[in-house]
PLY file of the C-alpha trace (Angstrom):
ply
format ascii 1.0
element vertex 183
property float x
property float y
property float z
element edge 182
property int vertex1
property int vertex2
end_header
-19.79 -14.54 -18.68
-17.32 -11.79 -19.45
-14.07 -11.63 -17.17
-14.00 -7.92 -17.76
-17.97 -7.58 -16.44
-17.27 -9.84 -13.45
-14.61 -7.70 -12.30
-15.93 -4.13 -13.00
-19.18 -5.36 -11.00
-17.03 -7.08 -7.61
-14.91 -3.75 -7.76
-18.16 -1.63 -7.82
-19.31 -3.48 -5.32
-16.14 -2.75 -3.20
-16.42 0.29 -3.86
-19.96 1.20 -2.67
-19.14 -0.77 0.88
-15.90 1.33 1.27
-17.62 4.32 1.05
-20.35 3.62 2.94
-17.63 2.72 5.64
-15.95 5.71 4.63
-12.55 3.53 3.71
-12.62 4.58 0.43
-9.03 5.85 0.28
-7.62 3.04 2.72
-8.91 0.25 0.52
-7.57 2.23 -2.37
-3.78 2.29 -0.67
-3.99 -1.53 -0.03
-5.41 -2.43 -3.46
-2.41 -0.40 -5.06
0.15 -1.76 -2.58
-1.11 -5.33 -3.66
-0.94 -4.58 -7.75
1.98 -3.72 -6.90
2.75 -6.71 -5.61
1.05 -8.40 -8.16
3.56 -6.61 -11.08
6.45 -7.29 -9.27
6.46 -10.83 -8.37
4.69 -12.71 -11.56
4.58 -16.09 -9.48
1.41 -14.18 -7.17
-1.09 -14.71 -10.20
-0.24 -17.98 -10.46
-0.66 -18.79 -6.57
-4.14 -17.50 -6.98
-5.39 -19.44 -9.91
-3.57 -22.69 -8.64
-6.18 -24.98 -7.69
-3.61 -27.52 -6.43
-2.71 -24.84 -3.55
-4.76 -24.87 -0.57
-7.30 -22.52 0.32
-5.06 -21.76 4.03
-1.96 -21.30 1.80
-3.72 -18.88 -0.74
-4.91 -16.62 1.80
-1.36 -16.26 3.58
0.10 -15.37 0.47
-2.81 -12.90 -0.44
-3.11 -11.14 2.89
1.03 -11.21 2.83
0.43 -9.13 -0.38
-1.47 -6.83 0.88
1.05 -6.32 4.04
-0.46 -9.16 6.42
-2.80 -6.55 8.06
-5.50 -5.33 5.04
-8.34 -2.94 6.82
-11.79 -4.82 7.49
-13.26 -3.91 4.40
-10.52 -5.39 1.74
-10.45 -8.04 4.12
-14.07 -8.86 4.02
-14.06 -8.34 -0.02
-10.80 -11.23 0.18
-13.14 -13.78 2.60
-16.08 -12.80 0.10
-14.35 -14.04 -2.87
-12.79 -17.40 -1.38
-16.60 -18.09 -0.10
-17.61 -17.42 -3.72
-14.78 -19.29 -4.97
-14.12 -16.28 -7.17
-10.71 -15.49 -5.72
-9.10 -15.78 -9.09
-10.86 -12.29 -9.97
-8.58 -10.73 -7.23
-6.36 -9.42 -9.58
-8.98 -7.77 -12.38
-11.45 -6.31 -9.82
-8.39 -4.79 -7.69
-7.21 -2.97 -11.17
-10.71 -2.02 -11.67
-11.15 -0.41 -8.24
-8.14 1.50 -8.76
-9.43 2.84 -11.67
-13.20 4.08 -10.76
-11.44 5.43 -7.61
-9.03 7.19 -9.30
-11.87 8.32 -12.16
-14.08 9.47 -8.87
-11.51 11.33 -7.25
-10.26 12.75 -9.86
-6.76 11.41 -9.86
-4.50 11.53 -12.75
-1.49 8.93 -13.12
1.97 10.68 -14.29
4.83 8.74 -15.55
8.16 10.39 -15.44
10.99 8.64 -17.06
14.31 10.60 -16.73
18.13 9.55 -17.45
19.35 9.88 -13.78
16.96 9.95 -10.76
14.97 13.79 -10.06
15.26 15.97 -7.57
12.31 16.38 -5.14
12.10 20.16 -5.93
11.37 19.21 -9.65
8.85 16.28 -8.58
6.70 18.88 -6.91
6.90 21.44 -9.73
6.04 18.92 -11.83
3.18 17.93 -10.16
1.85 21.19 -9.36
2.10 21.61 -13.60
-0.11 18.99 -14.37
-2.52 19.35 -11.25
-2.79 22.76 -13.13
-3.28 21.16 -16.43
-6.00 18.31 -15.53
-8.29 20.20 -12.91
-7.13 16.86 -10.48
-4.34 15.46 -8.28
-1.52 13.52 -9.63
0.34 10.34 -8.82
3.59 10.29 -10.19
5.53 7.37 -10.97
9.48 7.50 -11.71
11.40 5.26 -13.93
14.99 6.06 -14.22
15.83 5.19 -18.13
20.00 5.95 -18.57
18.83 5.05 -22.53
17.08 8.29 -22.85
20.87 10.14 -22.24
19.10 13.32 -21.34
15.71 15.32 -20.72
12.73 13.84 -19.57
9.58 11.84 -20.95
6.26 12.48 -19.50
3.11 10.56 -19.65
-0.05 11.54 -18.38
-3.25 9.69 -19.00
-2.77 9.12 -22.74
-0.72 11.49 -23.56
2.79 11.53 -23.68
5.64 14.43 -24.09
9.18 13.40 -25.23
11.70 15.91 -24.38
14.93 13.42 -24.09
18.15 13.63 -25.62
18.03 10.43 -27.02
14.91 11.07 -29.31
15.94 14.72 -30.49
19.47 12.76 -31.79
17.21 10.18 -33.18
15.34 13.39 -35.14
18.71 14.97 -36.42
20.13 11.44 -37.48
16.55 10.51 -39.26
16.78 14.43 -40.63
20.63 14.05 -41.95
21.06 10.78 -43.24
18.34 11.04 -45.89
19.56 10.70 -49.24
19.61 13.74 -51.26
17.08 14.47 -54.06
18.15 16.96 -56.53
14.84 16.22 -58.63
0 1
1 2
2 3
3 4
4 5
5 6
6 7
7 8
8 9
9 10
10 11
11 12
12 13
13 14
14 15
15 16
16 17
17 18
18 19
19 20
20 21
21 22
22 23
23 24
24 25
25 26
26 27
27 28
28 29
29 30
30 31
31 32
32 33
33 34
34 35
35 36
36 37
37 38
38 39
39 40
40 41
41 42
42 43
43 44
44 45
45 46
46 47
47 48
48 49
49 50
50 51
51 52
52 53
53 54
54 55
55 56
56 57
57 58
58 59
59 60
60 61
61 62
62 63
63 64
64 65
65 66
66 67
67 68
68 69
69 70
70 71
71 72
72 73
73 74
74 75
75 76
76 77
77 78
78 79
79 80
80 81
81 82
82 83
83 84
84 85
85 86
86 87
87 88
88 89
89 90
90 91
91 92
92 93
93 94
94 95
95 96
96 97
97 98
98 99
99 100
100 101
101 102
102 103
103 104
104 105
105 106
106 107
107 108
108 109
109 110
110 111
111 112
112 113
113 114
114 115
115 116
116 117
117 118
118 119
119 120
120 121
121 122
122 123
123 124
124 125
125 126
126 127
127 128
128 129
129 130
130 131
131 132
132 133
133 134
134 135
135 136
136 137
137 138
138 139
139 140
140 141
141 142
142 143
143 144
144 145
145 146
146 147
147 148
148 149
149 150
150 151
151 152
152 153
153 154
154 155
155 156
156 157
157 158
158 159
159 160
160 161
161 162
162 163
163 164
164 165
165 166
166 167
167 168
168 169
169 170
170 171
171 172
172 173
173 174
174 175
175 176
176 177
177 178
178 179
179 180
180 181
181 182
């Protein structure tokens, strides 16, 4: 059977007994913390899918991941996978959950990437432009990107605006250094 379908079904799943325990958002904070997790320390997969690691040791470095104290729901969907020895789909059906909560809730992820770190003043103007924009709340993510020299890059959903230094010099360069045609 398909990964994808596997996962998309255990993270509707989670979904529907989060909201019917109205823990919705508090599964949705622990699910993000642990992707987080997941993105930053590329050794976490790998404890998952390890079948030579014990079931004891998987689970203290799952519920460490999720900051040793998950609520009962996220910790009931962790026991419910180990039982189904399905804990290897951690990692897909936690990305899906993120996503139909965020489609459901109408929440919109923002990428800034700027040379030097913003201010909070311009983080909250920001936002407030693209709440304005998409009709939904945003979650902004910073990268600080000293390659860009200048400006700012924003992505939002699938779009993306490039107002840095570093591509308008790429522009004039690719404008400049084209060889002349007097034909």
């Amino acid at each position: 059977m398909n990964r994808g379908l596997i996962a998309t079904r255990y993270a509707t799943a989670l979904y529907s007994f989060a909201a019917d325990n109205n823990a919705e958002k508090a599964v949705y904070e622990e699910m993000c913390t642990f992707l987080k997790v997941a993105e930053e320390v590329s050794e976490l997969r790998f404890s998952i899918e390890n079948p030579a690691l014990k079931i004891d040791e998987k689970k203290k470095i799952i519920y460490a991941s999720f900051g040793d104290n998950p609520c009962k729901e996220t910790a009931q969907f962790i026991e419910f996978l180990f039982e189904k020895n399905r804990i290897d789909f951690l990692i897909p059906a936690a990305m899906k959950f993120t996503d139909l909560h965020r489609k459901k809730n109408n929440i919109h992820i923002a990428r800034l990437i700027t040379a030097t770190e913003p201010n909070v003043e311009t983080e909250k103007k920001l936002i407030s432009m693209i709440e304005a924009k998409t009709g939904g709340s945003v979650e902004l993510e910073k990268d600080v990107n000293p390659d860009i020299i200048g400006g700012f890059i924003i992505e939002v959903d699938n779009l993306q605006w490039d107002a840095s230094v570093a591509r308008r010099l790429k522009e004039m360069k690719d404008k400049y250094t084209k060889p002349y045609n007097c034909l």
